[in-house]
C-alpha positions, 0 to 999 in steps of 0.5 A, a space after each residue: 500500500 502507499 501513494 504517489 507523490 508529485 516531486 516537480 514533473 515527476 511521480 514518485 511512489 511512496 511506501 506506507 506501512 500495512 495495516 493488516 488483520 483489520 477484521 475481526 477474527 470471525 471475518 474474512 479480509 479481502 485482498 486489495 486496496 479496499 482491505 474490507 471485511 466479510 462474514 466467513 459464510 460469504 467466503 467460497 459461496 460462489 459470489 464473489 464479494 471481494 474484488 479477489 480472494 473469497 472464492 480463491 483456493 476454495 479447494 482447500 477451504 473447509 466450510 463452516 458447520 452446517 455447510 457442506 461442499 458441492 462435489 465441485 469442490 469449489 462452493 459451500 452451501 447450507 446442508 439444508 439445501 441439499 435436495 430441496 429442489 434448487 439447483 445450488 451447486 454446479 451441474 445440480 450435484 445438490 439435486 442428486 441421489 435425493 431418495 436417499 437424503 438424510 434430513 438434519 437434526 430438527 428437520 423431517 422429510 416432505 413426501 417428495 422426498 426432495 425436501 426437509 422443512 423444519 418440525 416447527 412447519 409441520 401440522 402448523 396449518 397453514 398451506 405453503 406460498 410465496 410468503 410461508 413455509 411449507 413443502 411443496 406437494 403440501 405433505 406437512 399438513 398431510 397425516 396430522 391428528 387432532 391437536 396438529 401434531 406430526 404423526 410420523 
């Protein structure tokens, strides 16, 4: 880092000293003039923030828990966003092999075997749309007994 001094007709750069390790340690520093700080799950989720750095040497990145690598080995997403229908990573590997996913602590599987929504949504009554939870095929309201809770 530094700046340009004019000295008569010329430009002469001067050398000022870094002020590294501006962040926090809960956050990423990027590369470059700017030296801003990031939250560490904005590094290596695919969109660059930084001008250079965040989604560099992401092969060697381990995620944050309750992430998980696309198959790329490039990105890291939410473990809740494998197989919920939206292609997160590239080539869709997130959409793959979905009979056989495994729902997280605290989550149950919808009846398309695709996503996992949160106890909380299930038997709460209300029909998924733009502005609620729910599973798409609308199985969370579906083998619900009297007082609207799950029977699974």
């Amino acid at each position: 880092m530094g700046i340009f001094l004019k000295f008569g007709l010329s430009f002469q750069f001067l050398a000022l000293p870094c002020v590294c390790d501006l962040c926090p340690a809960d956050e990423f520093q990027c590369s470059g003039v700017t030296n801003e700080c990031l939250p560490m799950v904005e590094v290596c989720d695919g969109w660059p923030e930084c001008f250079y750095g965040d989604e560099s040497n992401c092969q060697d990145y381990t995620c944050l828990p309750g992430f998980i690598k696309c198959d790329d080995n490039m990105v890291c997403i939410k473990e809740t966003a494998i197989c919920d229908g939206n292609t997160d990573c590239l080539y869709g590997s997130d959409e793959l092999l979905c009979d056989e996913r495994i729902c997280p602590d605290g989550f149950l599987k919808c009846d398309d075997n695709i996503e996992c929504l949160e106890t909380q949504y299930f038997c709460d009554g209300v029909i998924r749309n733009d502005f609620t939870f729910g599973c798409q095929d609308g199985s969370d309201e579906g083998n619900c007994s009297f007082g609207m809770t799950p029977t699974f």
